[in-house]
C-alpha positions as CSV (number, residue, x, y, z in Angstrom):
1,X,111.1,-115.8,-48.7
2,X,112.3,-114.5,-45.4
3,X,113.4,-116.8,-42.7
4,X,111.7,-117.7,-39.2
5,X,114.2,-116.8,-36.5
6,X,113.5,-120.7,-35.7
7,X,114.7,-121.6,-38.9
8,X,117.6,-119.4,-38.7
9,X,118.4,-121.0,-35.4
10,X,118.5,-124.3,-36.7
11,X,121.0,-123.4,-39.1
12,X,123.1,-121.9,-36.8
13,X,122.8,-125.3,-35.3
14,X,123.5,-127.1,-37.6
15,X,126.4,-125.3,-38.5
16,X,128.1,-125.4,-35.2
17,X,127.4,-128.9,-35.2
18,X,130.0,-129.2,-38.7
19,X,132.1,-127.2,-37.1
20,X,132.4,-129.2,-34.4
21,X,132.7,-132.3,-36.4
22,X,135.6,-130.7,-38.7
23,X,137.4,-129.5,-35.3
24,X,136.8,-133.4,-33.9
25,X,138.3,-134.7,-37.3
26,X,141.4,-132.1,-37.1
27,X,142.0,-132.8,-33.5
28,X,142.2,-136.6,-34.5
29,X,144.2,-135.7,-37.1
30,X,146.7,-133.9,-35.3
31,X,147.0,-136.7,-33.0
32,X,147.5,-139.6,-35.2
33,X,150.6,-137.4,-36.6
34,X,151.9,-137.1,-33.6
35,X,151.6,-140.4,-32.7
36,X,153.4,-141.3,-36.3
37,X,156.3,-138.7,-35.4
38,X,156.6,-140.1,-31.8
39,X,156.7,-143.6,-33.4
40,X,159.4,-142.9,-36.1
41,X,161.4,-141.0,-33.3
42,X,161.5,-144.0,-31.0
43,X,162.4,-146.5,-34.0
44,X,165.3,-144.5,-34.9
45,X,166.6,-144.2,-31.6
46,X,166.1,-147.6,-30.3
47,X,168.0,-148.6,-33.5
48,X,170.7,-146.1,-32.4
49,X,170.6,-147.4,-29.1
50,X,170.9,-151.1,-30.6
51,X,173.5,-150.5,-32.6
52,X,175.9,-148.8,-30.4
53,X,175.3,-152.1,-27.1
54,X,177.4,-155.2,-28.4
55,X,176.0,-158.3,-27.6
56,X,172.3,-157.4,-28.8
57,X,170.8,-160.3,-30.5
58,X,171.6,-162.3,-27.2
59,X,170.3,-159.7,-25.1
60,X,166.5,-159.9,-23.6
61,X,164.7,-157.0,-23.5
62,X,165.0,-156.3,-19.4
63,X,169.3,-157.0,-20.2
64,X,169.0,-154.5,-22.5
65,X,167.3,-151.7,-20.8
66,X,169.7,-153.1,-17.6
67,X,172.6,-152.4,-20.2
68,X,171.7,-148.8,-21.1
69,X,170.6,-148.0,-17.7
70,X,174.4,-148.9,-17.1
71,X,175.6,-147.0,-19.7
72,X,173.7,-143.6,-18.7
73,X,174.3,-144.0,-15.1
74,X,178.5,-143.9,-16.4
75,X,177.9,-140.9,-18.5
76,X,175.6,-139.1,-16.0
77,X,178.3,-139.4,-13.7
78,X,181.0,-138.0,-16.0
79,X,178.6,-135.3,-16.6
80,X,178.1,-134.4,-12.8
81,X,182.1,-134.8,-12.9
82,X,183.0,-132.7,-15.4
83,X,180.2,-129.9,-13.9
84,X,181.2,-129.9,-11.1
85,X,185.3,-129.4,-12.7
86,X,183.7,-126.3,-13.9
87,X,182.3,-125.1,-10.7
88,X,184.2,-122.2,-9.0
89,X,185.8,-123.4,-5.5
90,X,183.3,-123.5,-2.5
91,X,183.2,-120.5,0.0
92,X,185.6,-121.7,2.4
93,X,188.3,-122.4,-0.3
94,X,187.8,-119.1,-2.1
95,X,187.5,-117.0,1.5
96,X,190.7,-118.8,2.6
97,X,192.5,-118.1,-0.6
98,X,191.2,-114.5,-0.8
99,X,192.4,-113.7,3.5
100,X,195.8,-115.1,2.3
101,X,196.5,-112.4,-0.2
């Protein structure tokens, strides 16, 4: 028996409609794994964290974020440091040193 274009449309229908539905689930799916990845990452580098700051069971949570904000503003300054080491001379220094030659 040969199909009414109505019933043909309903199919279609219906089809996009699983579609959508398995597209929804995947979607939800790809989140939730994220979330689990994102999760893990942050419980192996809090542990890092917590195992490298002394004092840790007697810290609160707010001394302990204080205590790494510490920490990174020491090594963003040796970083800027050590940059900045590897920086050619400004323009007045190199211009000065060149017209001396």
């Amino acid at each position: 028996m040969k199909k009414t274009t109505a019933q043909k449309i309903a199919e279609a229908q219906a089809k996009k409609q699983e579609q959508q539905d398995e597209l929804r689930r995947l979607l939800q799916q790809q989140k939730a794994e994220e979330r689990k990845e994102r999760d893990k990452r942050h419980r192996e580098r809090g542990a890092i964290a917590e195992k490298l700051i002394d004092e840790k069971a007697e810290l609160s949570n707010k001394d302990f974020q204080k205590k790494l904000e510490e920490i990174l503003k020491i090594y963003n300054k040796q970083n800027r440091h050590s940059k900045a080491e590897d920086l050619p001379a400004n323009k007045e220094e190199t211009s000065e040193g060149e017209n001396e030659e």
